[in-house]
N, CA, C and O of each residue as an XYZ file, in Angstrom:
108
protein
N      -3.341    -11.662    -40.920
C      -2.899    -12.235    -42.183
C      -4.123    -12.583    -43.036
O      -5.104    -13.002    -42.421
N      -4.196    -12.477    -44.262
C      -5.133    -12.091    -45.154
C      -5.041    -13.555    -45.919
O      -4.051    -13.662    -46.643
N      -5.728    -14.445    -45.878
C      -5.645    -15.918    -46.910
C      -6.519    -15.834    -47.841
O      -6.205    -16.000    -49.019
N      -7.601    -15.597    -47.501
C      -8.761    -15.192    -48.647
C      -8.062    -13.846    -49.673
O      -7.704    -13.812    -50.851
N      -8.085    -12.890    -48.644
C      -7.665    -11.540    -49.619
C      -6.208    -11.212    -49.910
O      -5.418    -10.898    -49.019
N      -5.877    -11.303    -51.236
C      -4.884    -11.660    -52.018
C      -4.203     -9.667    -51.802
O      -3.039     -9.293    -51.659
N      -5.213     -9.005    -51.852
C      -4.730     -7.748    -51.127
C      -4.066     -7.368    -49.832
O      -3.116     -6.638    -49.550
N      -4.804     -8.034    -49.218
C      -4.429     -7.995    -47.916
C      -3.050     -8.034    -48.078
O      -2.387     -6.999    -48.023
N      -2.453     -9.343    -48.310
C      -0.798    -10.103    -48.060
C      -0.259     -9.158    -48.769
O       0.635     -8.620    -48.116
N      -0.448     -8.486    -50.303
C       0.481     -7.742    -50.914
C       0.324     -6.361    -49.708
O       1.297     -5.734    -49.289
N      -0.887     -6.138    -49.368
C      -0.425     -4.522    -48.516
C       0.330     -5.162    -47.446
O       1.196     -4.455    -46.932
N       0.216     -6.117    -47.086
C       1.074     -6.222    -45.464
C       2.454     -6.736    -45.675
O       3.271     -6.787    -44.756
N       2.798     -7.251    -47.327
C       4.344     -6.766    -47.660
C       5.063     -5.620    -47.885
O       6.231     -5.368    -47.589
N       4.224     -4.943    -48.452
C       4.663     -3.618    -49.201
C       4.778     -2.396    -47.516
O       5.632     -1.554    -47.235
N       3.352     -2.896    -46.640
C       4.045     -2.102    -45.093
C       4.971     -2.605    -44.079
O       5.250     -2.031    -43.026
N       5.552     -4.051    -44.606
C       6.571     -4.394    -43.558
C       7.814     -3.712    -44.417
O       8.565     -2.849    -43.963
N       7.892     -4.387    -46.019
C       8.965     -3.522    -46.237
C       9.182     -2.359    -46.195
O      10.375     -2.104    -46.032
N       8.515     -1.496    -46.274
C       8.419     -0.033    -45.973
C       8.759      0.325    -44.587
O       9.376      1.389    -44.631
N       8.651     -0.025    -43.564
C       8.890     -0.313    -42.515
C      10.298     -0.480    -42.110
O      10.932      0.326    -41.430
N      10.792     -1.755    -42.654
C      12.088     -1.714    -42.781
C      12.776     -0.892    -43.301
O      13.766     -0.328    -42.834
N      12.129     -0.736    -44.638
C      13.453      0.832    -45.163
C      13.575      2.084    -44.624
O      14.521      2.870    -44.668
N      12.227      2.190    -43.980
C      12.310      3.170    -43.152
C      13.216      3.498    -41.651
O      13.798      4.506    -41.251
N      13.008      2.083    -41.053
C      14.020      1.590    -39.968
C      15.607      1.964    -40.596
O      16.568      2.523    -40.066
N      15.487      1.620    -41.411
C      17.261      1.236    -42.509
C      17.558      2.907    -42.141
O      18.612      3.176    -41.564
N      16.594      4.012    -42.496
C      16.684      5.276    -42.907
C      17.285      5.504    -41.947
O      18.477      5.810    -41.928
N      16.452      5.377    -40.854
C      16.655      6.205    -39.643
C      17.695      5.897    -38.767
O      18.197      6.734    -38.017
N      18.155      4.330    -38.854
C      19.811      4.244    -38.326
C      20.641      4.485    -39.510
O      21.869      4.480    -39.415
């Protein structure tokens, strides 16, 4: 988890949700 880098947290939302929709896809 990224506290300093304000990047960090947005990429590690944008790959959990992605993640999930991808999960969503595939069932």
């Amino acid at each position: 988890m990224g506290s300093s880098n304000t990047g960090t947290s947005l990429l590690e939302l944008i790959l959990l949700w992605g993640n999930r929709k991808f999960s969503t896809e595939i069932v």
